[in-house]
C-alpha positions in Angstrom: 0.0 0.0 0.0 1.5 3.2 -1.2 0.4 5.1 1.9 2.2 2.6 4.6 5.1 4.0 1.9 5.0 7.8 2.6 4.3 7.5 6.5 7.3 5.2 6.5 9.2 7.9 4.4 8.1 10.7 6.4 8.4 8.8 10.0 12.2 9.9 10.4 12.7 13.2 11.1 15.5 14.0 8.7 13.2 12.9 5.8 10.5 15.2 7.2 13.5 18.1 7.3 13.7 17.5 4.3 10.4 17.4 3.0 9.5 20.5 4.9 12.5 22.9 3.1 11.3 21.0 -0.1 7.6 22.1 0.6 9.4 25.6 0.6 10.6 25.5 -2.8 12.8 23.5 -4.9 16.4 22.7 -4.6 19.2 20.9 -5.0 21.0 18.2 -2.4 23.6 21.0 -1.8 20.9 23.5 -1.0 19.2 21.1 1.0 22.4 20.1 3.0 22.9 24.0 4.3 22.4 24.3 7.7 21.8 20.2 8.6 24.1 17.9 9.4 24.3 15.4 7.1 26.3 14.1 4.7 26.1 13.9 0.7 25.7 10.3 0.7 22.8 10.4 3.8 21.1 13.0 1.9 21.2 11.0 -1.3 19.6 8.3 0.5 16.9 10.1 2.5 16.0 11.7 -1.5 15.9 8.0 -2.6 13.3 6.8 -0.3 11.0 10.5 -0.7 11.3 9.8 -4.2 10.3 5.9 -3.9 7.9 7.0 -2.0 6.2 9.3 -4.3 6.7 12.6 -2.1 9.6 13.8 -3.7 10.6 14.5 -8.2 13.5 15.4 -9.5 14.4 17.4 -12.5 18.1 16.9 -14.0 19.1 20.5 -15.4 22.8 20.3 -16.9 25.2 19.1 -13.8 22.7 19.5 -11.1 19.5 17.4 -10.1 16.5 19.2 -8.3 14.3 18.2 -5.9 10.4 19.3 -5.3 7.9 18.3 -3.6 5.5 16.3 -5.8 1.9 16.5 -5.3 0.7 13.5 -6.4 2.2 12.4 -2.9 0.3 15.1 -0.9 -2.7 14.0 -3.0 -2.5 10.1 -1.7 -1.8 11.7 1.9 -4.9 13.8 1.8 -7.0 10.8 0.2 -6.3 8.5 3.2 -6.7 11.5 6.1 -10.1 12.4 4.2 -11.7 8.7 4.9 -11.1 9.7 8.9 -12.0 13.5 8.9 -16.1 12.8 9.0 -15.0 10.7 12.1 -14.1 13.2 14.3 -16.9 15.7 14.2 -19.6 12.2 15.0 -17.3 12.2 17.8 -16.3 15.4 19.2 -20.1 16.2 19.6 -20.5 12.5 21.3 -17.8 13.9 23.6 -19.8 17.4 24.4 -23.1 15.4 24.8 -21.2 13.6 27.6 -19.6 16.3 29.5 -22.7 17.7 29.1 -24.6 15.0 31.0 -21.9 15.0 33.4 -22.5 18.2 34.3 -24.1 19.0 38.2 
């Protein structure tokens, strides 16, 4: 499942890092490297598995390869939250009928 994918990609923090200065604008791994700690070949891997994971594109323009955010990735991510958002509201106003029976 493609989802289990991204949440895997996302669930380290470096990758999310990542994806945040990506959601920023586009780049290149030197770019990306400024101000983290992380070496060339670390990056290259954490771009490997946003890209196999459908969050991350790359454009090759003469020497240098750029990275952006693609949004068929956000798209899948906003599919699978939008089967749980109608959840919450049934529930929230389950939780206020509650408190309010529980009231003195």
């Amino acid at each position: 499942m493609m989802e289990n994918e991204i949440f895997r990609a996302l669930a380290d923090p470096t990758r999310r890092s990542i994806f945040e200065k990506l959601a920023a604008g586009g780049m290149n791994a030197s770019s990306l490297r400024d101000g983290m700690e992380i070496s060339q070949p670390a990056m290259s891997q954490h771009l490997s598995v946003l890209r196999k994971a459908g969050l991350v594109r790359e454009e090759r323009q003469g020497r240098f390869v750029n990275y952006e955010v693609d949004p068929d990735g956000l798209l899948l991510i906003a599919r699978w939250l939008g089967k749980y958002r109608a959840y919450w509201p049934a529930r929230i106003d389950a939780l206020k009928i509650l408190l309010k029976d529980m009231e003195p």
